[in-house]
N, C-alpha and C positions, 0 to 999 in steps of 0.2 A: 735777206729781204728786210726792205725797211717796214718800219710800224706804219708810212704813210700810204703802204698799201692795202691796209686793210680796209675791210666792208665797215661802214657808217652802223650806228646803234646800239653798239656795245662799249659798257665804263672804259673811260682812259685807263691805261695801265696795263691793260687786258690787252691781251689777242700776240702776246708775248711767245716768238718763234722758239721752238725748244732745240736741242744742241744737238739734237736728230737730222743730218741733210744731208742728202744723197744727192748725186749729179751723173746721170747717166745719158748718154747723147748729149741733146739741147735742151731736156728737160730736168729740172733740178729740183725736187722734191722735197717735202719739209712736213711740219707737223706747226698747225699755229692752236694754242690753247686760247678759250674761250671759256669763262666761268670753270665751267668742271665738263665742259666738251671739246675735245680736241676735234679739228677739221684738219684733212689731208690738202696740202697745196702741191700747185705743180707750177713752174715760174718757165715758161716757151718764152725764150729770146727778150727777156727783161718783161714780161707781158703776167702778171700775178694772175692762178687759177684756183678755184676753190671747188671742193668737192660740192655735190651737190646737197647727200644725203647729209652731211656733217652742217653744213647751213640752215637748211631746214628742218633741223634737228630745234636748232636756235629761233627760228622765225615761227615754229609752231606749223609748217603747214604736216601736215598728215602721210603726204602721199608727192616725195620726192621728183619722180618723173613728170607727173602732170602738173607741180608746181613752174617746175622748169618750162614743161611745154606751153603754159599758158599765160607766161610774165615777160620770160626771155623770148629776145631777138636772136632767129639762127646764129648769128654773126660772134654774139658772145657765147656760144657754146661748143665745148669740145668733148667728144668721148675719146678717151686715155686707159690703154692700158694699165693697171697699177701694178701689174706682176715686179717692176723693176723696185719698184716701193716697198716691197715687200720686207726687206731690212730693215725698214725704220718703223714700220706699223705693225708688225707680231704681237709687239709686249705693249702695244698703245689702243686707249681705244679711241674711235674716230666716228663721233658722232651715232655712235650704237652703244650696245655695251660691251660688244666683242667684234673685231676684223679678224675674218677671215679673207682668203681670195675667191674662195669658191669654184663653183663650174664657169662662171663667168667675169674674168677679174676686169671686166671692159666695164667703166662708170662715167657717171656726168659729171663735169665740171663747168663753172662758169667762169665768167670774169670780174672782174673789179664791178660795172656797170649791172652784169648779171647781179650779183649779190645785192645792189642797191633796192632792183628794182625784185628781188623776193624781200627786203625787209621794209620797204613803202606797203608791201602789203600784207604782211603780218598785223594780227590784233595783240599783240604782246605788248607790255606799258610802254616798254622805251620806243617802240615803234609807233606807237597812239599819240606819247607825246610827238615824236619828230613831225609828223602827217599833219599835227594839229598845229603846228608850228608854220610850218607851210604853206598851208591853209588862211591860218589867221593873219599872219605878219607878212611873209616873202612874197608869195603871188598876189595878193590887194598892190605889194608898193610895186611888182613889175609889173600889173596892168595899168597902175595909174602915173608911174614915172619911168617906166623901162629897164628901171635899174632896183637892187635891193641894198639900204644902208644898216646894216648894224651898228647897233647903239653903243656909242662911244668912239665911233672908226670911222675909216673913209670910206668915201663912193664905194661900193664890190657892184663888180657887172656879175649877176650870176648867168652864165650859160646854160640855156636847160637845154641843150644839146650835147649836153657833157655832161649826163648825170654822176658821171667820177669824181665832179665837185660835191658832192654830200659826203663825200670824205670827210670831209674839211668841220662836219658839222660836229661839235663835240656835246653830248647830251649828258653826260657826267658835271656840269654844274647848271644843269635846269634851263640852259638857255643855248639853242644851237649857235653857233657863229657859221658864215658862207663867205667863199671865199673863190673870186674867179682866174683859171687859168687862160681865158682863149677871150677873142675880143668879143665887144659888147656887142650884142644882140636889139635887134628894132622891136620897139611893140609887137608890132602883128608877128613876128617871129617868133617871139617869147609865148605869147596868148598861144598863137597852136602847140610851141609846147607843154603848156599846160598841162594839154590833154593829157600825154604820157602821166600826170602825175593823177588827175582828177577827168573824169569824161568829160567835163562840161562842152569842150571847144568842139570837140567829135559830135557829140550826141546831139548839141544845135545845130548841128547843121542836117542832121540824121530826120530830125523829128518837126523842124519848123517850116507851118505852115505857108499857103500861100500869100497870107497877107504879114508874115514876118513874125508870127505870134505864134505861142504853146498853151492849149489849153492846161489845167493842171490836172485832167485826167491823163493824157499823152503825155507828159511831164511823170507823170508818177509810175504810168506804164514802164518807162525810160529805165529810171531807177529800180524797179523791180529784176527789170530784164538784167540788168547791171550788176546787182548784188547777187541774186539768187545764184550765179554756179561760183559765188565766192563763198558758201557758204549763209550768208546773211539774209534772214528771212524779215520782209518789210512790204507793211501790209498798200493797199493803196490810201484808205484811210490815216494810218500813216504822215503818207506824203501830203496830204492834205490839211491835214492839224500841225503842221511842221512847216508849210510855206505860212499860214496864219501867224504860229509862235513868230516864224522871224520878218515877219509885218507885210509882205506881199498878195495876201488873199483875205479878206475876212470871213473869218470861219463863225463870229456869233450870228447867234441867230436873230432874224430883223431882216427888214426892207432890202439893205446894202449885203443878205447874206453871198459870199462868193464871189464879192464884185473885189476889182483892186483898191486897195487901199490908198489914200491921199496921197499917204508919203513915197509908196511905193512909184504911185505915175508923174508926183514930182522930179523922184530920182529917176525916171525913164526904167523900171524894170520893170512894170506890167502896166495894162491899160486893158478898158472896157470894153467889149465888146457886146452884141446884140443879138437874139435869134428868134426866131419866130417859133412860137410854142399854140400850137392847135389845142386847144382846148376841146371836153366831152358833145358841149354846147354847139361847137362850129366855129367859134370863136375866135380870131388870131390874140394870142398874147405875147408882145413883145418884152422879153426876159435878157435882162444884162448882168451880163458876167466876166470875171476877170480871167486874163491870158498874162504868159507871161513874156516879155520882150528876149532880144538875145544878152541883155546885159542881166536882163532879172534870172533865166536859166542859168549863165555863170556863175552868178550870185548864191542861189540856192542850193548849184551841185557843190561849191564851196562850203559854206555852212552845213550841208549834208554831210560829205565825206569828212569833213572835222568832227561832226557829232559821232559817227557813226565809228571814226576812228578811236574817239576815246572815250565812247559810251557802250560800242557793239553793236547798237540798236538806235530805230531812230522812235522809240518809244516814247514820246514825252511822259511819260508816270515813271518811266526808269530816270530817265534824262533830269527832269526834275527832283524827285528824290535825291538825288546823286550830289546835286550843286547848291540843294538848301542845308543848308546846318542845322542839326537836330538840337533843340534847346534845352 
């Protein structure tokens, strides 16, 4: 098995197949070391598979199966006997401290794609940065030029129908490179898939209004609902001091409190809106408030998911802290 089929996020050099491989039927079985974890592989008809629990050993999630169940696409997963394996994993361990076969040697494996999309959502560093990378640089240049350039190279179409090109991404010198196998992708092509990487493109359409707008309550509802069985606890206030931080709502307080920001309805990602507020008196009082449009929601669940990927939280007293330098 070559080194280019390994799962994206871990240092070059690494993920080195050891001199352990079986081949029994159509399956060929192997051991790939990872830092000081070994992961059990299984290779169906040239098609690289990867344990599951040995994975998410490395991506930090907790609880194997339902990682799997809630990341991966049927398509990329397979349950595998390991009894034939059994040769080369005795005296190895795989992603635990000890293999055994047990009463049930029947386990999860994924694929090349499966393993991507458990380490996009790991909170682990090298995972923070890639997410935040993606975030910041790759997806702004495919929504606004189709295509994504790394600096110093040519044109790369990146496919995000192929999440197998995060392959390609090397995070061992602080700077991913992408690189396309399959032909370029359209705008609106790229934008839905997005989503797979960040909700934005899903969740607009989920949550937006009949006049085309979100308020930033339903906005923050969104993102609660989103993070919360990932673990990540995020208040609605929150989300509220967090569309202000990155200039879409004004959160001080005054006249203009909650209304959209200049620059924001300049750039078309939020605009004003009006409601009628009954006052004690009898009173009508007309109250404007800002929404947010569908370019301002992609915007923020981007800046979100970047914070959140390499903060944890979208705390601003954490977030801040973090990024001022102590004197």
């Amino acid at each position: 098995m070559e080194n280019s089929s390994l799962p994206p996020g871990w240092p070059a050099g690494q993920g080195q197949p050891s001199s352990d491989v079986a081949l029994f039927g159509n399956i060929e079985w192997g051991i790939r070391e990872f830092n000081e974890t070994a992961i059990l592989t299984a290779t169906i008809d040239g098609t690289p598979y990867y344990e599951a629990a040995g994975l998410t050993a490395l991506t930090g999630h907790t609880n194997a199966a339902k990682a799997v169940r809630d990341l991966v696409a049927p398509e990329h997963i397979e349950r595998l006997d390991i009894t034939p394996a059994q040769s080369i994993i005795t005296s190895v361990r795989v992603g635990r401290p000890a293999v055994t076969l047990g009463p049930n040697p029947i386990r999860l494996f994924v694929t090349r794609e499966g393993a991507n999309r458990l380490v996009l959502d790991s909170r682990l560093p090298g995972a923070r940065r890639l997410k935040a990378w993606l975030a910041d640089e790759v997806m702004p240049a495919i929504e606004d030029n189709g295509s994504y350039i790394a600096p110093g190279t040519e044109t790369i179409d990146l496919d995000l129908n192929d999440l197998g090109e995060l392959e390609k991404l090397n995070l061992a010198f602080g700077h991913a490179i992408a690189a396309a196998k399959q032909e370029r992708v359209g705008r609106l092509k790229a934008e839905a898939r997005v989503a797979e990487l960040e909700p934005a493109a899903a969740q607009a359409e989920v949550y937006a209004s009949a006049d085309g707008l979100t308020t930033k309550r339903a906005f923050a509802r969104d993102v609660q609902q989103w993070y919360s069985p990932r673990g990540v606890k995020v208040t609605q206030q929150q989300v509220f001091d967090f569309l202000g931080h990155i200039g879409l709502i004004i959160r001080a307080a005054g006249s203009e409190h909650d209304q959209a920001t200049a620059q924001a309805i300049k750039d078309d990602r939020a605009k004003n809106a009006t409601k009628n507020v009954e006052m004690p008196d009898g009173t009508i009082l007309k109250v404007k408030y800002g929404k947010l449009t569908s370019k301002g929601e992609k915007y923020a669940w981007r800046r979100i998911y970047a914070a959140i990927g390499e903060y944890g939280t979208l705390d601003l007293n954490v977030i801040r802290k973090a990024v001022v330098p102590v004197a």
